[in-house]
C-alpha positions in Angstrom: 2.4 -23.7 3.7 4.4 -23.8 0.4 8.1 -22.3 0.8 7.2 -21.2 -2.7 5.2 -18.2 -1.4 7.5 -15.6 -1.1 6.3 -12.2 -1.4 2.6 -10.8 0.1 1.2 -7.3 0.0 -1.0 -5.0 1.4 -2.6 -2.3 -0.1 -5.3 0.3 1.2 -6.0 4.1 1.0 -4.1 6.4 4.0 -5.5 4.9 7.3 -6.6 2.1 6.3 -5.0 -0.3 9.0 -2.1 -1.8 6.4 0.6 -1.1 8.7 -1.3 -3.0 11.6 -2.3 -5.9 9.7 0.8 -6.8 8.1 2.5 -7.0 11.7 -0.5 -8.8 13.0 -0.2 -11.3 9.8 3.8 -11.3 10.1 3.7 -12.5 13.9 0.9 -15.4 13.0 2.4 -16.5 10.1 6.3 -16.0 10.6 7.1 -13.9 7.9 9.1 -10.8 7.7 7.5 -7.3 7.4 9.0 -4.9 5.1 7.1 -1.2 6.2 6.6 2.1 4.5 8.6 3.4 6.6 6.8 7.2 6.9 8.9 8.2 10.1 11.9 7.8 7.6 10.7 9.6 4.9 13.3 12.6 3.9 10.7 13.9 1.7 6.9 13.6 3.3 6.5 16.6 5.8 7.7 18.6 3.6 5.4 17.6 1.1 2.3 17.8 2.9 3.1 21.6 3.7 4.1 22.0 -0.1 2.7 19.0 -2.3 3.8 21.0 -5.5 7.2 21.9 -4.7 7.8 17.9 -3.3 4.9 16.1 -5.2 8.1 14.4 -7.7 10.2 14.2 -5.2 8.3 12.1 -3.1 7.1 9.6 -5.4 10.4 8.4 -7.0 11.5 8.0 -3.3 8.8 5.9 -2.8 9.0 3.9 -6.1 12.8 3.6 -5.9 12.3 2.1 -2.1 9.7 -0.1 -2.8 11.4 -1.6 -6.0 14.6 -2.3 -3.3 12.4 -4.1 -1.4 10.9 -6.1 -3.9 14.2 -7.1 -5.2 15.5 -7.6 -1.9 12.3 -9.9 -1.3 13.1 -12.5 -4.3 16.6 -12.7 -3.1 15.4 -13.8 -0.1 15.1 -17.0 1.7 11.8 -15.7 3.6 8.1 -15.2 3.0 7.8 -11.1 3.5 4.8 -9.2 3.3 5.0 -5.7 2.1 2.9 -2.5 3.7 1.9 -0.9 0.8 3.0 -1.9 -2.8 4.6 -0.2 -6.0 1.5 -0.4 -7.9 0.0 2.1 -6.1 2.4 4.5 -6.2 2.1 4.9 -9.9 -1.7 3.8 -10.5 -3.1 6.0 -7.6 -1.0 8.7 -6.0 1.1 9.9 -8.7 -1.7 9.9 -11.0 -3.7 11.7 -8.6 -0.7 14.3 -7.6 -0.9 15.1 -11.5 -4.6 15.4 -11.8 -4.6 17.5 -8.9 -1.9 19.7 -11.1 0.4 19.1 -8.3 2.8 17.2 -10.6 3.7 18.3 -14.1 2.7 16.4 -17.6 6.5 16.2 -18.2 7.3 15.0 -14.5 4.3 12.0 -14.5 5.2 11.0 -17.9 8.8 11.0 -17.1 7.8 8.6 -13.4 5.2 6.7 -15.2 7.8 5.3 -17.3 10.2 4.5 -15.1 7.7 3.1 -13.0 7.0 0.8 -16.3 10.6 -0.3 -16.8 11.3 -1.3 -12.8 7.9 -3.3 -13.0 9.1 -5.1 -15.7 11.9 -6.2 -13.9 10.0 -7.6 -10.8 7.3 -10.1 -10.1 3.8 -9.1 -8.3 2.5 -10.4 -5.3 2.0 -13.9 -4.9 -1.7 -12.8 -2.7 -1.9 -9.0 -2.8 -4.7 -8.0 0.2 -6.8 -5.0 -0.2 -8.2 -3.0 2.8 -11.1 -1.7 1.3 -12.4 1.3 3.8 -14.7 4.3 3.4 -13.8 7.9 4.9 -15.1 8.1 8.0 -13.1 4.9 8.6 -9.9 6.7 7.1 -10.7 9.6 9.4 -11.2 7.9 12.5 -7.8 6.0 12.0 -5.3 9.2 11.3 -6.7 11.1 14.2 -6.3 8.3 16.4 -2.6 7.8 15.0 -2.4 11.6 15.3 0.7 11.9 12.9 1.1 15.7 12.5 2.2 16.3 9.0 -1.3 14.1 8.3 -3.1 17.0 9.9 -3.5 18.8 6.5 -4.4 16.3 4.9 -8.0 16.9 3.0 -11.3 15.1 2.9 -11.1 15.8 -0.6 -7.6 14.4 -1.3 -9.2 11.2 0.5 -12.0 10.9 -1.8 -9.9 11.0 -4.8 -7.3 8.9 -4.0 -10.3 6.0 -2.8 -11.9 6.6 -6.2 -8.8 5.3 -7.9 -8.3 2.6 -5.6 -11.8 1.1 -6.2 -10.9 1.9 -9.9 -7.4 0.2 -9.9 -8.6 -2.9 -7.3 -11.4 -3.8 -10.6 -8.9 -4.1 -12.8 -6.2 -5.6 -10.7 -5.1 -9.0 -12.8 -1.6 -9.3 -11.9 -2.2 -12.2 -9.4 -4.1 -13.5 -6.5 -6.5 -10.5 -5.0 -8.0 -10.9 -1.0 -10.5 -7.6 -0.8 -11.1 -7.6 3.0 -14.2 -4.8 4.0 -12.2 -2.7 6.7 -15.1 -1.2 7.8 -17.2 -3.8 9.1 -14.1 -6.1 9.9 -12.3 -4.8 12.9 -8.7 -6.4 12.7 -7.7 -3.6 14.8 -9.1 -3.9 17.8 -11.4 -7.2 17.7 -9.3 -10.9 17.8 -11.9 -12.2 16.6 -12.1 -10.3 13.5 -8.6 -10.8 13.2 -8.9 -14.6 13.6 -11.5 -14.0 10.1 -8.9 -12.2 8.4 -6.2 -14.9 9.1 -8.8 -17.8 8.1 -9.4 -15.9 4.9 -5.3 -15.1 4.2 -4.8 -19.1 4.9 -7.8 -20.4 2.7 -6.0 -18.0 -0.3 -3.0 -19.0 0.1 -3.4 -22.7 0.1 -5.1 -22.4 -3.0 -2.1 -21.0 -4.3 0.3 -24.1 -5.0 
C-alpha cells in the first residue's frame, strides 16, 4: 500500500460502531488510531444534563481537538485513521445544537467560521468511511455500551442528527467516500463481515495512487 496514504476517517451517527472499526482497521492494517476520546471529555457530561448551558462549549473542544489531530497527522510519519472527523462537528452537530435552539445565532456563526478558517488550513481524508446505520441499530449499540451520561440522550436528537448525516454524506466531495450499511454488515461481532469491510477498505484504497 502507498506510504502516500496518510490520513483515514470514520464517520457515523452516535453508536454507530466507529470506535470499533477504526481499532479493528488499525490492527489489520498497522496504522495508528487517533480516538474521540469521550472518557476525556471535560465538557460532555455536563452537557448532556445541560446541552444549552455547554452546547458551545463542547463543540470548540471538539473542533479545536480534532484540528490537533489532523495537524498532528500530516506531520507524521504514519498512516492514522481518525474516529470521527472535523466535518461533522460543524456540518451535523453544531448545526443541529443551533436548530434545536440549544446554541445561539451569534455562537454558530461565531464556530462556523472558525470552523471555516481551521479547514482551510488542513487537508481531508485521503478515504473517509461512513457507517451508515438506522436507529434501532444506534439504540441497540449505546445500551449495550451502557455509557451513563448517553442515558438521556433522545430518540429524537438521533433522528435529527441521522437526517443531516444522510444530508451531508450526498454532498460529501472533498475526497474518496467508502458508505458501508452498518446495519446489515455486522463488523462488530461477525469476522466475516469484518473480513468484507477490510476487502472493501483495501479495494479503495489501492485505487487511490
Amino acid at each position: 500500500m502507498s506510504s502516500d496514504i496518510k490520513y483515514i476517517a470514520v464517520a457515523g451517527n452516535i453508536g454507530a460502531g466507529k470506535t470499533t472499526l477504526s481499532t479493528q482497521l488499525a490492527k489489520y492494517f498497522n496504522w495508528k488510531v487517533h480516538y474521540e476520546d469521550a472518557d476525556d471529555n471535560p465538557y460532555l457530561a455536563d452537557f448532556y444534563n445541560d446541552m444549552q448551558r455547554w452546547a458551545f462549549n463542547l463543540q470548540i473542544y471538539f473542533l479545536n481537538n480534532r484540528y490537533k489531530q489532523v495537524l498532528e497527522i500530516f506531520k507524521g510519519d504514519h498512516t492514522v485513521i481518525q474516529d470521527r472527523t472535523i466535518y461533522e462537528d460543524a456540518h451535523i452537530f453544531a448545526p443541529n445544537l443551533h436548530e434545536m435552539g440549544l446554541m445561539t445565532k451569534r455562537d454558530f456563526d461565531n464556530y462556523f467560521d472558525l470552523f471555516t478558517t481551521m479547514s482551510h488550513q488542513i487537508n481531508p481524508p485521503d478515504l473517509l468511511i461512513y457507517l451508515k446505520a438506522n436507529i434501532p441499530t444506534l439504540v441497540s449499540r449505546i445500551q449495550d455500551r451502557g455509557r451513563d451520561y448517553e442515558g438521556n440522550m433522545s430518540l429524537d436528537y438521533l433522528k435529527k442528527l441521522n437526517l443531516r448525516y444522510e444530508s451531508w454524506i450526498e454532498s460529501y466531495d472533498e475526497g474518496k467516500l467508502l458508505v458501508i450499511d452498518a446495519d446489515k454488515i455486522d463488523f462488530i461481532n461477525n469476522p466475516e463481515d469484518l473480513g468484507k469491510v477490510i476487502d472493501m477498505v483495501s479495494s479503495q484504497l489501492h485505487g487511490l495512487f
